[in-house]
Backbone atoms as SQL, in Angstrom:
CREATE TABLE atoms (id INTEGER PRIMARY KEY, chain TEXT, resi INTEGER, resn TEXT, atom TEXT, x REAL, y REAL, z REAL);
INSERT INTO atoms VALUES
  (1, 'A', 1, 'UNK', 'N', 0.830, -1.168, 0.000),
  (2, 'A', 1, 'UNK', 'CA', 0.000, 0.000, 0.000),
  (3, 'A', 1, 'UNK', 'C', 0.879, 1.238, 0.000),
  (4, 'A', 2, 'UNK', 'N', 0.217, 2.571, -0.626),
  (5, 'A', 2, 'UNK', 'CA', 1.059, 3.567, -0.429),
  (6, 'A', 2, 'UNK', 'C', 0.110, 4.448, 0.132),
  (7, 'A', 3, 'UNK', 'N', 0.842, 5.199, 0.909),
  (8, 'A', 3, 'UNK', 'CA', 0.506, 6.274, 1.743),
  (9, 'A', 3, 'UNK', 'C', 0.571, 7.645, 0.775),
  (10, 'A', 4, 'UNK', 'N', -0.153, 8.307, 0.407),
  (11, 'A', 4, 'UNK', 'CA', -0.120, 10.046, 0.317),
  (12, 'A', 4, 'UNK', 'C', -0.351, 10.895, 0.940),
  (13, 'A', 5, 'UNK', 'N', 0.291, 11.814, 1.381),
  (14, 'A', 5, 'UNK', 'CA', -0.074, 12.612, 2.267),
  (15, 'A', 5, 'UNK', 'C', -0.032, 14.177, 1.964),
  (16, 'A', 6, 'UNK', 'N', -1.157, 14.517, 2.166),
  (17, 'A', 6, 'UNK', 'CA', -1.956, 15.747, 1.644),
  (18, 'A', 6, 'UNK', 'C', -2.061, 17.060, 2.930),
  (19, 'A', 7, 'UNK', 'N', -1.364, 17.719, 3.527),
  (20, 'A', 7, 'UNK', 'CA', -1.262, 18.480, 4.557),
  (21, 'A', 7, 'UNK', 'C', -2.153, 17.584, 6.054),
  (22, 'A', 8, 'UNK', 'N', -2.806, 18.037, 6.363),
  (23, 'A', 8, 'UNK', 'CA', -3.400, 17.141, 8.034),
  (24, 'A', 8, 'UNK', 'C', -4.101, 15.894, 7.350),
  (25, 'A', 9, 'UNK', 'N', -4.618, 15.467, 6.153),
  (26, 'A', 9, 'UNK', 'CA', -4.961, 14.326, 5.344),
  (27, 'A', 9, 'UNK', 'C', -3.968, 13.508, 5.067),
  (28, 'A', 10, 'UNK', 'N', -4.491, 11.902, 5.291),
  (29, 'A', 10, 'UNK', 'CA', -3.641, 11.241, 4.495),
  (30, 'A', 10, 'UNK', 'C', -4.532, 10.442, 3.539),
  (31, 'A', 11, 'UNK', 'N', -3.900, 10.070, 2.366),
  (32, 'A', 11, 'UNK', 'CA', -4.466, 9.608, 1.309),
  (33, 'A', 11, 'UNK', 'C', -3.957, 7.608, 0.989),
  (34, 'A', 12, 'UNK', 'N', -4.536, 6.700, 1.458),
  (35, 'A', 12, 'UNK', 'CA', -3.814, 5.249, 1.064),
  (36, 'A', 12, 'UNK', 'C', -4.198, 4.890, -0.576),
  (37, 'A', 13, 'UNK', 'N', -3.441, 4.760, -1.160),
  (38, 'A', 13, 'UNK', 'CA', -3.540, 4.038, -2.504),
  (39, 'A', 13, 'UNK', 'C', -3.606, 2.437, -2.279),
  (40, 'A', 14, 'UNK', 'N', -4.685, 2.382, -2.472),
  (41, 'A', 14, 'UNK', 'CA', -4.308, 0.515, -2.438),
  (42, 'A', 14, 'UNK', 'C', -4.852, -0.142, -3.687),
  (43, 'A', 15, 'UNK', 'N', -4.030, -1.106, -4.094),
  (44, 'A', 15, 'UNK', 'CA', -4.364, -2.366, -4.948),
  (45, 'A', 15, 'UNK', 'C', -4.553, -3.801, -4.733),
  (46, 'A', 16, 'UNK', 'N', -5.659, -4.157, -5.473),
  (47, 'A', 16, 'UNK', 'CA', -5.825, -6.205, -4.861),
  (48, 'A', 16, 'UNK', 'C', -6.530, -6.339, -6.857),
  (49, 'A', 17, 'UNK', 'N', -6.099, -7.572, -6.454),
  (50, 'A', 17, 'UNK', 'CA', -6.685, -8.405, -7.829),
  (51, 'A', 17, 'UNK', 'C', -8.191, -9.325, -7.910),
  (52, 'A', 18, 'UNK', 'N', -8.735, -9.447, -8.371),
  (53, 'A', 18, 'UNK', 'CA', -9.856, -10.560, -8.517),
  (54, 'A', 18, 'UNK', 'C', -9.911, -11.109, -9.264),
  (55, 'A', 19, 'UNK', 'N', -11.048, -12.248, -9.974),
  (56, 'A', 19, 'UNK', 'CA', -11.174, -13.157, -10.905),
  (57, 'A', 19, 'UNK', 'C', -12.254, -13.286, -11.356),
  (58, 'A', 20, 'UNK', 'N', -12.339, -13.034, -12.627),
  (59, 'A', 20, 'UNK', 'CA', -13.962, -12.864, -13.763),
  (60, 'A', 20, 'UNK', 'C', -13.503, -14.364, -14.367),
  (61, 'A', 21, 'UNK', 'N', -15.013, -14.922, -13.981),
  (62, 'A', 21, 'UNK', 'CA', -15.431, -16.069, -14.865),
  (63, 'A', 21, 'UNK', 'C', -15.085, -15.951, -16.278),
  (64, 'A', 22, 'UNK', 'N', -14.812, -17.145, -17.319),
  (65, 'A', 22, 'UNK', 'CA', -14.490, -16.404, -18.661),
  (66, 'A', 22, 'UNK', 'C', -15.631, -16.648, -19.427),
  (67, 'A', 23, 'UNK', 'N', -15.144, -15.920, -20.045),
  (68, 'A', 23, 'UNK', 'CA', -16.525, -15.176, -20.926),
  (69, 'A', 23, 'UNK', 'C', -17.405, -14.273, -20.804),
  (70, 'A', 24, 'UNK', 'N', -17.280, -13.670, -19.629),
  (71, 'A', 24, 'UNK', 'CA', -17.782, -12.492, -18.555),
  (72, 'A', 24, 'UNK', 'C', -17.465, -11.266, -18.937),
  (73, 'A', 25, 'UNK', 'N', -16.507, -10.813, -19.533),
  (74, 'A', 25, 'UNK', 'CA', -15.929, -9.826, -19.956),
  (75, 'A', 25, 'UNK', 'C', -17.056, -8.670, -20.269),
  (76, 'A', 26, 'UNK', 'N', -17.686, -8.992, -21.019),
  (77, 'A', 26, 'UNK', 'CA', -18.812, -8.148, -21.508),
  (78, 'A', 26, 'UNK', 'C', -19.889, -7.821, -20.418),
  (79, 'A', 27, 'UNK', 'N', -20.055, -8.867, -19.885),
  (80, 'A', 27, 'UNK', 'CA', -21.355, -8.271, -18.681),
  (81, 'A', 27, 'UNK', 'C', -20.765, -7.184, -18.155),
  (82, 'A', 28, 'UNK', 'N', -19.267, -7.842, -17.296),
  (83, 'A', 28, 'UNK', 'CA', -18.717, -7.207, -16.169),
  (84, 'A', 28, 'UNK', 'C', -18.875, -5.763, -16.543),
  (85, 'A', 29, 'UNK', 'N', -18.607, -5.762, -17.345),
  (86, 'A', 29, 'UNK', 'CA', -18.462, -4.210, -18.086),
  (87, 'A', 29, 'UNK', 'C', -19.651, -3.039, -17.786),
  (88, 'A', 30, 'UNK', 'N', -20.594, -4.259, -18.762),
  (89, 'A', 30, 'UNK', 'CA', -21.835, -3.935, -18.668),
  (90, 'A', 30, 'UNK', 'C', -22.151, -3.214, -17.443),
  (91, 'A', 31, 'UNK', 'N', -22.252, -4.110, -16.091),
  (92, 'A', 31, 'UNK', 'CA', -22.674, -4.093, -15.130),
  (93, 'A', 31, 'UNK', 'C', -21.682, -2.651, -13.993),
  (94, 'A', 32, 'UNK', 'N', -20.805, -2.802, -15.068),
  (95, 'A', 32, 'UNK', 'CA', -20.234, -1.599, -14.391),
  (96, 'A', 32, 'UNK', 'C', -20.234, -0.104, -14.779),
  (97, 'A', 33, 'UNK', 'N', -20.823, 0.298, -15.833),
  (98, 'A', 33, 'UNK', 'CA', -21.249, 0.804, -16.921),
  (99, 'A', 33, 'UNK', 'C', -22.049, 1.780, -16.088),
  (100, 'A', 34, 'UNK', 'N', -22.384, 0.489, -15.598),
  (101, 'A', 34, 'UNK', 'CA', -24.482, 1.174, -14.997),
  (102, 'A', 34, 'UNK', 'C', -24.400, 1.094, -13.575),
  (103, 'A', 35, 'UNK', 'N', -23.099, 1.429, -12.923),
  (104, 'A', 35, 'UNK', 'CA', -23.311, 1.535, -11.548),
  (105, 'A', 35, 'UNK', 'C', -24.333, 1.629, -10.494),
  (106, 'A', 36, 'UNK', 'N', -24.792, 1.453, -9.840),
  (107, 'A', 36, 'UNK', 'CA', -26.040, 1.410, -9.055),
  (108, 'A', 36, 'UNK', 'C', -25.309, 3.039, -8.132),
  (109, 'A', 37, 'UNK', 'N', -26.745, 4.369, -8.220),
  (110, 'A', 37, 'UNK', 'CA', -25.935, 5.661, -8.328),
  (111, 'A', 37, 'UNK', 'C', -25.779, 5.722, -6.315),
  (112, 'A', 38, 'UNK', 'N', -26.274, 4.433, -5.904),
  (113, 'A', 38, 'UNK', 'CA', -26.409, 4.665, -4.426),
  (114, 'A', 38, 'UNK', 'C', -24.860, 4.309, -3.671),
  (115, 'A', 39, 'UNK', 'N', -24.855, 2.728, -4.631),
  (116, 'A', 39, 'UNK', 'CA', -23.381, 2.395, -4.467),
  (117, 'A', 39, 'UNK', 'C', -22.204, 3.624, -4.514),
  (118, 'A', 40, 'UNK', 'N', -22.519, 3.957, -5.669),
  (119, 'A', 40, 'UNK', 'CA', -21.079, 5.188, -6.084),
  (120, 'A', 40, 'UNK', 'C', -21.333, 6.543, -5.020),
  (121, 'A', 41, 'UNK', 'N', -22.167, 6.366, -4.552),
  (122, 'A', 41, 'UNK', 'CA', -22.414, 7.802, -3.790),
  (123, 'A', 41, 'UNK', 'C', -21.869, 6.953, -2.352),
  (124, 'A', 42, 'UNK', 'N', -22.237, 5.700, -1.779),
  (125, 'A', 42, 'UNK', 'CA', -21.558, 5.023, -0.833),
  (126, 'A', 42, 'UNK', 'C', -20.184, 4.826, -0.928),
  (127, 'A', 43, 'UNK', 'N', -19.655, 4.698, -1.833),
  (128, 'A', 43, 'UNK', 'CA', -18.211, 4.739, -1.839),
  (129, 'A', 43, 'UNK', 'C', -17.319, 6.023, -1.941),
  (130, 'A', 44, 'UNK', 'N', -18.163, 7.459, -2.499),
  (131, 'A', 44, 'UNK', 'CA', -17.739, 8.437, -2.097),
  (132, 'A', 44, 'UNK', 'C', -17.425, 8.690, -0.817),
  (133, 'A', 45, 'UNK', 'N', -18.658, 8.447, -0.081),
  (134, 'A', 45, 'UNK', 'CA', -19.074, 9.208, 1.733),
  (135, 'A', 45, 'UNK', 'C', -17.996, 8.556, 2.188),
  (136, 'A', 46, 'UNK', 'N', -18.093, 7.030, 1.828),
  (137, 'A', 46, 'UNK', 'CA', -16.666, 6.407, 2.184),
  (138, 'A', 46, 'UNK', 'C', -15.484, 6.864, 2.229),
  (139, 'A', 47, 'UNK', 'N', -15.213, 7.677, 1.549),
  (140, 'A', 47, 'UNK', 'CA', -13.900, 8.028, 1.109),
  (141, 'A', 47, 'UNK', 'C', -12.668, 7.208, -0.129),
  (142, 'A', 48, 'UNK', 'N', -13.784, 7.072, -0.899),
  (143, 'A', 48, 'UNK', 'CA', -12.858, 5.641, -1.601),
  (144, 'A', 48, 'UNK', 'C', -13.590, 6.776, -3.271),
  (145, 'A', 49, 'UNK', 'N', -12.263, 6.667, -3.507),
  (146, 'A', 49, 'UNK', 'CA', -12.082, 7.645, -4.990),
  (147, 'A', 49, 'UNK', 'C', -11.028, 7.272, -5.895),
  (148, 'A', 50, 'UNK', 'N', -10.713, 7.493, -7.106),
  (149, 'A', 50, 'UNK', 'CA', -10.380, 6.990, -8.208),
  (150, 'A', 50, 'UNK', 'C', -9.763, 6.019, -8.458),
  (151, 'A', 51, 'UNK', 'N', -10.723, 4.886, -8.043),
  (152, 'A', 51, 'UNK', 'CA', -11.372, 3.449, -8.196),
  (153, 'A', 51, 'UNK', 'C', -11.641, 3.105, -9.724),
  (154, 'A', 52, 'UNK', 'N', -10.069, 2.745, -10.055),
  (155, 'A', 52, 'UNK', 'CA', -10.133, 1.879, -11.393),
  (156, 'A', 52, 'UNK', 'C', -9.783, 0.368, -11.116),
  (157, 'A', 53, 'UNK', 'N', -10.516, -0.266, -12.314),
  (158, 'A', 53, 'UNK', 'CA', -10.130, -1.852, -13.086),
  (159, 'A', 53, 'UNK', 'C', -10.015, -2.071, -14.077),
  (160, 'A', 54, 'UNK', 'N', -8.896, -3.232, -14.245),
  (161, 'A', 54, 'UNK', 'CA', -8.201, -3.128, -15.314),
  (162, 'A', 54, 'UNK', 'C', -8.594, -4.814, -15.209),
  (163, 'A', 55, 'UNK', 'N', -8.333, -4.979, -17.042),
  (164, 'A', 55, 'UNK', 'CA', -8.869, -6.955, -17.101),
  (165, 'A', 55, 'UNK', 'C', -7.281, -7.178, -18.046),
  (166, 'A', 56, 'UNK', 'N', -6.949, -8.662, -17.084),
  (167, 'A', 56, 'UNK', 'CA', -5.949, -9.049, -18.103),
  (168, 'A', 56, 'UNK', 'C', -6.499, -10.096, -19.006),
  (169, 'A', 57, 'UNK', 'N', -7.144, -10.420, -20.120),
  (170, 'A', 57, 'UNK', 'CA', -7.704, -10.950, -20.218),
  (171, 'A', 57, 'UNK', 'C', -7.108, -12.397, -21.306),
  (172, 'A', 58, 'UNK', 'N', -5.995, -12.622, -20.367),
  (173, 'A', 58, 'UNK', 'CA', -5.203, -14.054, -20.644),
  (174, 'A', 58, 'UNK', 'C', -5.626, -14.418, -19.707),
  (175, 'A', 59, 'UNK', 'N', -5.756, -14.262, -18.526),
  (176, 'A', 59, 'UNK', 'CA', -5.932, -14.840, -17.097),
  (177, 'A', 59, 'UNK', 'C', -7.299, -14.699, -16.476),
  (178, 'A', 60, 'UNK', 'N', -8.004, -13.472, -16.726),
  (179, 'A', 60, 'UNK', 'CA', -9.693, -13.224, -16.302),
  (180, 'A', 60, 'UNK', 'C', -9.172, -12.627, -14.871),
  (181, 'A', 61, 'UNK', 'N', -8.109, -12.145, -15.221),
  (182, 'A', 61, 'UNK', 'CA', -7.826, -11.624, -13.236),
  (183, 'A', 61, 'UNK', 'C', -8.288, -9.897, -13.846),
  (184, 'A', 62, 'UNK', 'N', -8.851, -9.453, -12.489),
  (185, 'A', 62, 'UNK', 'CA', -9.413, -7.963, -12.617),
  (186, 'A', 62, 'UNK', 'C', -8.169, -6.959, -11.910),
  (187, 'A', 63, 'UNK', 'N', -7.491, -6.308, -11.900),
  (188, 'A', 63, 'UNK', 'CA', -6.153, -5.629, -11.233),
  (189, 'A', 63, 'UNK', 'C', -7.176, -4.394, -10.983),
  (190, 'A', 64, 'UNK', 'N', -7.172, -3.802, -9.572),
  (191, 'A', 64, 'UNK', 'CA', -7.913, -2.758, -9.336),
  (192, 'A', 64, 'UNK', 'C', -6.899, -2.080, -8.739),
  (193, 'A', 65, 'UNK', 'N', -7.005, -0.524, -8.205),
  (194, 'A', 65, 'UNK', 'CA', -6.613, 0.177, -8.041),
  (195, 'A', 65, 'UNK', 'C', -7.752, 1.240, -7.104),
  (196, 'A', 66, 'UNK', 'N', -7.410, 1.575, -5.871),
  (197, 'A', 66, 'UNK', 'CA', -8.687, 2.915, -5.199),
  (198, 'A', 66, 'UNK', 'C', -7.745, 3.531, -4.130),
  (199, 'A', 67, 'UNK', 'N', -8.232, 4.927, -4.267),
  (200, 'A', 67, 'UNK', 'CA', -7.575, 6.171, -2.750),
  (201, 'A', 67, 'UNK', 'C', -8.322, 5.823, -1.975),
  (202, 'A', 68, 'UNK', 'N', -8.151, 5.775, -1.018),
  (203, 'A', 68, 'UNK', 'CA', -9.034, 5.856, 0.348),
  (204, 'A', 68, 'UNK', 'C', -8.627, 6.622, 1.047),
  (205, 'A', 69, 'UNK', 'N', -9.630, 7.957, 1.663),
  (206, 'A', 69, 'UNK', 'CA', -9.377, 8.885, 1.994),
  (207, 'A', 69, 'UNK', 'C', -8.821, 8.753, 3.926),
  (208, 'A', 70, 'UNK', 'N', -8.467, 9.211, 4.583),
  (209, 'A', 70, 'UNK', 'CA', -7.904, 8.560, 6.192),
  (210, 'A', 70, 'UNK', 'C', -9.126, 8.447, 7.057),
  (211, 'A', 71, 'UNK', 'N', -10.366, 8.575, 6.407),
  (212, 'A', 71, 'UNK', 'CA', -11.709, 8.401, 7.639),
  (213, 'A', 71, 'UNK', 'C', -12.342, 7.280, 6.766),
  (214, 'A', 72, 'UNK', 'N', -11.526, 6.617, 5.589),
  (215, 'A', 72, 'UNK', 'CA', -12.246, 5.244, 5.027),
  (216, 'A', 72, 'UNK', 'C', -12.879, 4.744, 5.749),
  (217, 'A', 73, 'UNK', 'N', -14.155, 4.333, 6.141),
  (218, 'A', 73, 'UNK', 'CA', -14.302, 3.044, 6.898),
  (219, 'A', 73, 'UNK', 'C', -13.865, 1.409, 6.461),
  (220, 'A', 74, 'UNK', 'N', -13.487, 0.350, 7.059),
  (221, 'A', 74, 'UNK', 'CA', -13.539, -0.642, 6.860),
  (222, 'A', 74, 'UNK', 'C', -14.582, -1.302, 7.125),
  (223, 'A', 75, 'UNK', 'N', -15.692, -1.300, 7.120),
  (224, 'A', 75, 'UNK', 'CA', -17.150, -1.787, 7.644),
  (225, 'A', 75, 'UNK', 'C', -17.879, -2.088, 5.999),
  (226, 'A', 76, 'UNK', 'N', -17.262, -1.348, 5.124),
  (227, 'A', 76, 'UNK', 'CA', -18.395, -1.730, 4.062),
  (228, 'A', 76, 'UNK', 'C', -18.850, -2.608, 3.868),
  (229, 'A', 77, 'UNK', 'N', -18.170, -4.102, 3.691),
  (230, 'A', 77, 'UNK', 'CA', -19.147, -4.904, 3.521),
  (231, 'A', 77, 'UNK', 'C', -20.078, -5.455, 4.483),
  (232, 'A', 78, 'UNK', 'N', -20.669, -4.763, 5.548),
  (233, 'A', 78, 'UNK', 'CA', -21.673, -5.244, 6.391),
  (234, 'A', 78, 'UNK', 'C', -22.787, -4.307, 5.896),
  (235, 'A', 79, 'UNK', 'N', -22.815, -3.135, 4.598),
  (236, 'A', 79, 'UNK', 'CA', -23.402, -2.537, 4.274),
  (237, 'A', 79, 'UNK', 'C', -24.405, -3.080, 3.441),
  (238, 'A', 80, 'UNK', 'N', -25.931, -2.834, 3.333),
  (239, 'A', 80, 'UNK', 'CA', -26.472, -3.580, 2.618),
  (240, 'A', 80, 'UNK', 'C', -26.652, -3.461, 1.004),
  (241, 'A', 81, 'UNK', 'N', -26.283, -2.527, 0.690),
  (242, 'A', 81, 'UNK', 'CA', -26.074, -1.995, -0.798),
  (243, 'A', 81, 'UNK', 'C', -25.371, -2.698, -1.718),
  (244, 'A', 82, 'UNK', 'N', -23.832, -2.733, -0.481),
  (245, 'A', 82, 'UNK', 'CA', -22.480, -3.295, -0.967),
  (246, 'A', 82, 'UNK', 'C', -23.058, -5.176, -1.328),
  (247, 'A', 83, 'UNK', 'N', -23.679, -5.571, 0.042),
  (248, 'A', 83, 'UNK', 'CA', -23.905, -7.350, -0.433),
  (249, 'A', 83, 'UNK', 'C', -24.974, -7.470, -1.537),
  (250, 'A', 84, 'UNK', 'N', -25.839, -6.946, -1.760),
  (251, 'A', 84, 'UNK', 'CA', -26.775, -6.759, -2.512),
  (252, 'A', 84, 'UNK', 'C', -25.622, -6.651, -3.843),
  (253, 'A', 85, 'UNK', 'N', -24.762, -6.021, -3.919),
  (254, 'A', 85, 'UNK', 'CA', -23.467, -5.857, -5.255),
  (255, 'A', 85, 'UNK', 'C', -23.248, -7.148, -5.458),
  (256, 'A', 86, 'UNK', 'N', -22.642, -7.260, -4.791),
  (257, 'A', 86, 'UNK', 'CA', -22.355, -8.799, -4.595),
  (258, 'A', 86, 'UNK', 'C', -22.771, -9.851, -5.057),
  (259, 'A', 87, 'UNK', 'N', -23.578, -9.913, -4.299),
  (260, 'A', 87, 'UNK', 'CA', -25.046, -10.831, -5.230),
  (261, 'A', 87, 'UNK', 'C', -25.354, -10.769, -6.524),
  (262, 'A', 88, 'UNK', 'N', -25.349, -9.657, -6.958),
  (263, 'A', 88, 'UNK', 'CA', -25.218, -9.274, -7.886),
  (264, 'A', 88, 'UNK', 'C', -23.912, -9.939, -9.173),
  (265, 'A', 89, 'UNK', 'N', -23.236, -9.883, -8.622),
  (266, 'A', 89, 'UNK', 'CA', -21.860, -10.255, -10.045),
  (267, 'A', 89, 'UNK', 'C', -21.570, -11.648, -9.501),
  (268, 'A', 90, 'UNK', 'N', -21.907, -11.569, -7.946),
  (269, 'A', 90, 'UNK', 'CA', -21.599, -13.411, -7.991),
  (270, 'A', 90, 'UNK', 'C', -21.653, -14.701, -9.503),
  (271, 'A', 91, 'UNK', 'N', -22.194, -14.471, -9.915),
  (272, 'A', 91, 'UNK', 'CA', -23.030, -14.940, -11.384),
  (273, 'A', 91, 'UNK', 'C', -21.174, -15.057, -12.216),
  (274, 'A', 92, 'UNK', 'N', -20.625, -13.731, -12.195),
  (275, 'A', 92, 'UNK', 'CA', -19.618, -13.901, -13.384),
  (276, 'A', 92, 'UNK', 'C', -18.227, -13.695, -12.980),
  (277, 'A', 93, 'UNK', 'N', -18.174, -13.912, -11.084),
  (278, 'A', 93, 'UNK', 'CA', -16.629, -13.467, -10.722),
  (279, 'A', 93, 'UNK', 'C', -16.565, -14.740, -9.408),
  (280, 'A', 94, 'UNK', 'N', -15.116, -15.029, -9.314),
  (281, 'A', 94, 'UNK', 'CA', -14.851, -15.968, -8.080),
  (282, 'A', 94, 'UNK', 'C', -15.040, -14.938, -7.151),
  (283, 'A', 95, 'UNK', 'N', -16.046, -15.884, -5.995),
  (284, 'A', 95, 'UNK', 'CA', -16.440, -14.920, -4.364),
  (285, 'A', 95, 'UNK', 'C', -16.577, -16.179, -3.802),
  (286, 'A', 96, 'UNK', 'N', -16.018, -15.491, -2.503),
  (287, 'A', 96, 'UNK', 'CA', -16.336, -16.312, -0.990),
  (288, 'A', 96, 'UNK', 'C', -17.790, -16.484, -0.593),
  (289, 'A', 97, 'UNK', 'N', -18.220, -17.842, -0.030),
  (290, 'A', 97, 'UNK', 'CA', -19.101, -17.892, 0.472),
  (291, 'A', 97, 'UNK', 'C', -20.723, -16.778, 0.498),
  (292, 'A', 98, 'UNK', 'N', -19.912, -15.541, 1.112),
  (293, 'A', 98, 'UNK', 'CA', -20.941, -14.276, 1.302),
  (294, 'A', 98, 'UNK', 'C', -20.670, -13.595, -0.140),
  (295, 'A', 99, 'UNK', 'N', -20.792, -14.348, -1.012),
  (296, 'A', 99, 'UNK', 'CA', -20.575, -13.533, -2.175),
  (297, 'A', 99, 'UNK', 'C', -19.401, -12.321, -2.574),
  (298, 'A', 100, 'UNK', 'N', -19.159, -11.979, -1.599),
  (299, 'A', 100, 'UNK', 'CA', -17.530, -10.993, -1.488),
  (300, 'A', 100, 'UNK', 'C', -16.686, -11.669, -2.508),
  (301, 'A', 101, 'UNK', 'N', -16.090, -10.935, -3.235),
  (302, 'A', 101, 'UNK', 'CA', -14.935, -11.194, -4.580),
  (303, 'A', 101, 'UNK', 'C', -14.133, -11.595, -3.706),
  (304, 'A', 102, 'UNK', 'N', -13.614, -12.502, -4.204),
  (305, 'A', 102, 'UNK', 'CA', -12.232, -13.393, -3.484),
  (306, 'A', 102, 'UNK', 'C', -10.788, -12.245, -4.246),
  (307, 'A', 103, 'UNK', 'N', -10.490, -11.607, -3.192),
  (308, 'A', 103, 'UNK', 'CA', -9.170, -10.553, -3.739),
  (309, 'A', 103, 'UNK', 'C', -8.249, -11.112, -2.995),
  (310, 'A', 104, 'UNK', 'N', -6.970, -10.553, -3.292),
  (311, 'A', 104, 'UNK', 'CA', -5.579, -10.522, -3.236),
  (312, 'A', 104, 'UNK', 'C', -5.124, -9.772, -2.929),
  (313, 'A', 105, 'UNK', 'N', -4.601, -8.769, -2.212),
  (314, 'A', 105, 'UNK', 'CA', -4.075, -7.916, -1.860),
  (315, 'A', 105, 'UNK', 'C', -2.793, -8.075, -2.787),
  (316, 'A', 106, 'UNK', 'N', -2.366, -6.168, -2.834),
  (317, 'A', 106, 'UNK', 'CA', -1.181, -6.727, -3.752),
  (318, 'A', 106, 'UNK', 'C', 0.082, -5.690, -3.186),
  (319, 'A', 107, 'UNK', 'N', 1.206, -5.918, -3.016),
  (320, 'A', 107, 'UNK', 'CA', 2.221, -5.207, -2.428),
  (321, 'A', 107, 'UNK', 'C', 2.856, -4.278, -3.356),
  (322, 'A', 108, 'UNK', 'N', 3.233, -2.957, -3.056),
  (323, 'A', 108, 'UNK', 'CA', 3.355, -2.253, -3.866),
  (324, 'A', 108, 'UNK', 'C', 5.280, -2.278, -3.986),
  (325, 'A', 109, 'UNK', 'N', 5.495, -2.098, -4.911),
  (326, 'A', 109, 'UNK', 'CA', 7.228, -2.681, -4.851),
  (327, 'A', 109, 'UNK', 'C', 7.827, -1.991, -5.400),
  (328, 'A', 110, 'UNK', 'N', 6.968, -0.326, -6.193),
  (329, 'A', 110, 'UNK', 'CA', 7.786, 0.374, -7.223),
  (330, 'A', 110, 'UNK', 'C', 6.746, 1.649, -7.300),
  (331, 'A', 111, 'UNK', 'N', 7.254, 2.911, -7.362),
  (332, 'A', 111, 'UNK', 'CA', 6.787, 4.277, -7.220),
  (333, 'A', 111, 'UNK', 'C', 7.460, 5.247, -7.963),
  (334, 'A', 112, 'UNK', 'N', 7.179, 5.663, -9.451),
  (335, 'A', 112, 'UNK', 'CA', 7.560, 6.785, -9.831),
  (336, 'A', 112, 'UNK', 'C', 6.952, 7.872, -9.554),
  (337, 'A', 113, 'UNK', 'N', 7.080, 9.153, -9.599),
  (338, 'A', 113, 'UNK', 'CA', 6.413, 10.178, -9.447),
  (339, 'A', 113, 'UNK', 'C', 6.442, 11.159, -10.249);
């Protein structure tokens, strides 16, 4: 993870990976396309901002990328919006049990600026 730090703010950059079923490519998209506008407004209040994904699509792994602002909560997924998401793409991505995307955390090992 990387830390930014913005005068009395700090800013975490973090990255994790996931896994789209194949042939999914197109929904995922789809489905992301059309954000649900409650979700994206929940992940604002959150503090979680320029929240990209990227598809390698030799492998079906999703490489994401999000800021999280220093009052992030970690509680989201007990949110009901967020499992309801969930539920949602379960259909075209590997998830745990509670439907939660099975991620990876990923270590950051290199920083240009």
């Amino acid at each position: 993870m990387f830390l930014l730090k913005f005068g009395a703010d700090t800013m975490e950059k973090i990255a994790f990976k996931m896994h789209l079923k194949p042939g999914c490519k197109a929904e995922y998209k789809k489905r992301h396309d059309a954000i649900w506008p409650e979700l994206k407004a929940l992940l604002n209040k959150e503090g979680i901002s320029n929240y990209f994904i990227f598809l390698d699509e030799e492998t079906n792994t999703l490489f994401a990328t999000q800021e999280l602002s220093g009052q992030s909560s970690q509680s989201l997924g007990q949110n009901s919006v967020v499992k309801r998401w969930w539920d949602y793409m379960a259909d075209i991505m590997e998830v745990n049990p509670d439907n939660s995307p099975i991620t990876t955390t990923l270590e950051q090992v290199f920083y240009m600026e």
